[in-house]
C-alpha positions in Angstrom: -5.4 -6.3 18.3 -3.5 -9.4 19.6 -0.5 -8.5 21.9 2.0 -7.1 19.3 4.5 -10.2 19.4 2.4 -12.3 17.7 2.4 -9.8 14.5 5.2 -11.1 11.8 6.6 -8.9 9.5 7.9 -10.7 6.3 8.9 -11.2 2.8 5.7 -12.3 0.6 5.9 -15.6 -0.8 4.0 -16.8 -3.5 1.6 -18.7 -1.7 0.5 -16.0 0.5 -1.6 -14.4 -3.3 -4.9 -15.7 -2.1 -4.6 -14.3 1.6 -3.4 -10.9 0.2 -5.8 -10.2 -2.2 -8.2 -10.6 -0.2 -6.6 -8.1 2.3 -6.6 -5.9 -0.9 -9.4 -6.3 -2.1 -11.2 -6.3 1.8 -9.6 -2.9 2.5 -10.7 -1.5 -1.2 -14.1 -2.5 -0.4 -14.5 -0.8 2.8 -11.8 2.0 2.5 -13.0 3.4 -1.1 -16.4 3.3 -0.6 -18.1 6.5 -1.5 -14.8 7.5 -3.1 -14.4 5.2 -6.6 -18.0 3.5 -8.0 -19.6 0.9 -6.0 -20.2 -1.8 -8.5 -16.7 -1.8 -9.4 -15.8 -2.3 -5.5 -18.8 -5.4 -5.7 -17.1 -6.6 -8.7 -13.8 -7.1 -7.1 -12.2 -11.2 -7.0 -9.8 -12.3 -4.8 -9.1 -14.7 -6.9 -8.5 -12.7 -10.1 -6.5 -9.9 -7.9 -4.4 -13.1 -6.4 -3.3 -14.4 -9.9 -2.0 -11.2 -11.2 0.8 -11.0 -8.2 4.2 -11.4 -8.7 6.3 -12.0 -6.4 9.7 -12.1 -7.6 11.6 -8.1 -7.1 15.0 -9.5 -9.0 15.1 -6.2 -10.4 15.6 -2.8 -9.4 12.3 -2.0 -11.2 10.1 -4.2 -9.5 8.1 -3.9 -6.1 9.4 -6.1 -3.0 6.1 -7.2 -1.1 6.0 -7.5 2.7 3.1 -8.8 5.0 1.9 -8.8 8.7 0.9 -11.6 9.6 -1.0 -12.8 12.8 0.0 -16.5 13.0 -0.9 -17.8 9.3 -3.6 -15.0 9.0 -2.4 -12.2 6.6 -3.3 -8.9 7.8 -1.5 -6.1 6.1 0.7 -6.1 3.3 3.4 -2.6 2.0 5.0 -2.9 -1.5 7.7 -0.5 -2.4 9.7 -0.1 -5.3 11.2 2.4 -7.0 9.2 5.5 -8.3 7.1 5.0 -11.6 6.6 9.2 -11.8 8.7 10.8 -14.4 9.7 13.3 -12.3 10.9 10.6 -9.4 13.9 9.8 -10.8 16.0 8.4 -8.1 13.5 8.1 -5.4 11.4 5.4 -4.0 7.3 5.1 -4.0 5.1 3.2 -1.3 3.2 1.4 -4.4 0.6 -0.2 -2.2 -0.4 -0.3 2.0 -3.3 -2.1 2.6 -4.5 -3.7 6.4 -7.4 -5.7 6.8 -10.2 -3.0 7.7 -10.7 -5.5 11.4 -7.4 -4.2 12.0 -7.4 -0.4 11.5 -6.5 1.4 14.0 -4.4 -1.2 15.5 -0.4 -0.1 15.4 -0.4 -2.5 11.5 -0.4 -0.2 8.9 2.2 2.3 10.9 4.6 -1.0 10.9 4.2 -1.7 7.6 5.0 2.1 6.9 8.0 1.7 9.0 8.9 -1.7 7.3 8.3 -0.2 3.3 10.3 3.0 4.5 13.2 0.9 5.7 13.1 -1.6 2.6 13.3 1.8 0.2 16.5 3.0 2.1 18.1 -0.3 2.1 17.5 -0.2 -1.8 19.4 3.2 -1.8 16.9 5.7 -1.7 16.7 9.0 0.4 13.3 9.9 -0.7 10.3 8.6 -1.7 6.6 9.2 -2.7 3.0 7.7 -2.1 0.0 8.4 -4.2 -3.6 8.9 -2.2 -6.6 9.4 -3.5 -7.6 13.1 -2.8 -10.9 13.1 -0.7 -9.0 9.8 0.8 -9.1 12.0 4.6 -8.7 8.5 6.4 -5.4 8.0 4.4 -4.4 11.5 4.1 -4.5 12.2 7.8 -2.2 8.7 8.4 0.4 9.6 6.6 0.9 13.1 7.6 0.9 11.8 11.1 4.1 9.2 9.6 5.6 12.5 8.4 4.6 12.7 5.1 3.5 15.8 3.3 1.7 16.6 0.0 4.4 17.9 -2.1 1.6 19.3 -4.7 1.6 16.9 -7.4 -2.2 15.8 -8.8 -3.4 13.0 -11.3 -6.4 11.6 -12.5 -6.7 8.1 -12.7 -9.9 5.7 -14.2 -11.2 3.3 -11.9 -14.5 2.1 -12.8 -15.3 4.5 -15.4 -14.8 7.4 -13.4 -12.5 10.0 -12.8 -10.4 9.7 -9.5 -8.2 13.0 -8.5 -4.8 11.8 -6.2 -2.5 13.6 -4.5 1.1 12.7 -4.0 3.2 12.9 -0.8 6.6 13.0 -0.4 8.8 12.1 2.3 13.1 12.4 2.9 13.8 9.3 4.4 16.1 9.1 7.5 
């Protein structure tokens, strides 16, 4: 990774879409590989995954987006907002943490943790939850490391025309 000043952390603007979808859809190519069905992760678009982004968060309802950015390259990108579980009333959720698969490993996605955890307390929340896809061990073993714990919550989501098992974890913020 490039010395650590020249990472950015900031807002997402509406003209950084194309750069973080394909971030997204980089790391969901390489990251849920053997975990959701392949010709779904071939079928991806940036460009289709870039025009359905909003960047707005006037309301307490809606995600706030942030990025890393090396020089005008996007990187990473956290959104947070508050959480969309029935029983999260009053917490915050880490809706999306993605880095650019070059860059795992590198220091980005624990500052973009950092950043999405500060973001929810600013918003006025002392907890907050993340959703991982089960045999996710890559993921799983990150956020523990950040603190996190699986608090025993399961769905199954659709993606592709399969079934996907997650797990959520939980984590009081400081």
């Amino acid at each position: 990774m490039p010395h650590d000043n020249w990472l950015t952390l900031r807002r997402a603007r509406p003209r950084d879409a194309h750069a973080i979808a394909a971030v997204h859809v980089g790391s969901w190519q390489v990251a849920y590989r053997g975990l959701v069905p392949e010709r779904f992760l071939d079928a991806l678009d940036v460009d289709e995954r870039a025009s359905s982004y909003r960047f707005s968060a006037r309301g307490p309802d809606e995600p706030v987006v942030w990025i890393a950015a090396h020089g005008a390259d996007v990187v990473g990108l956290v959104a947070v907002g508050r959480c969309r579980d029935e029983d999260g009333i009053g917490a915050g959720e880490v809706w999306a943490l993605y880095v650019a698969p070059s860059n795992w490993r590198s220091g980005i996605g624990s500052r973009l943790l950092a950043k999405g955890e500060e973001l929810l307390v600013h918003r006025g929340f002392a907890d907050a939850t993340i959703w991982v896809i089960e045999r996710n061990t890559r993921a799983r073993r990150f956020y523990e490391i950040a603190g996190w714990r699986c608090d025993g919550r399961v769905q199954t989501i659709e993606v592709g025309g399969r079934d996907i098992t997650e797990v959520r974890y939980h984590k009081t913020l400081s």
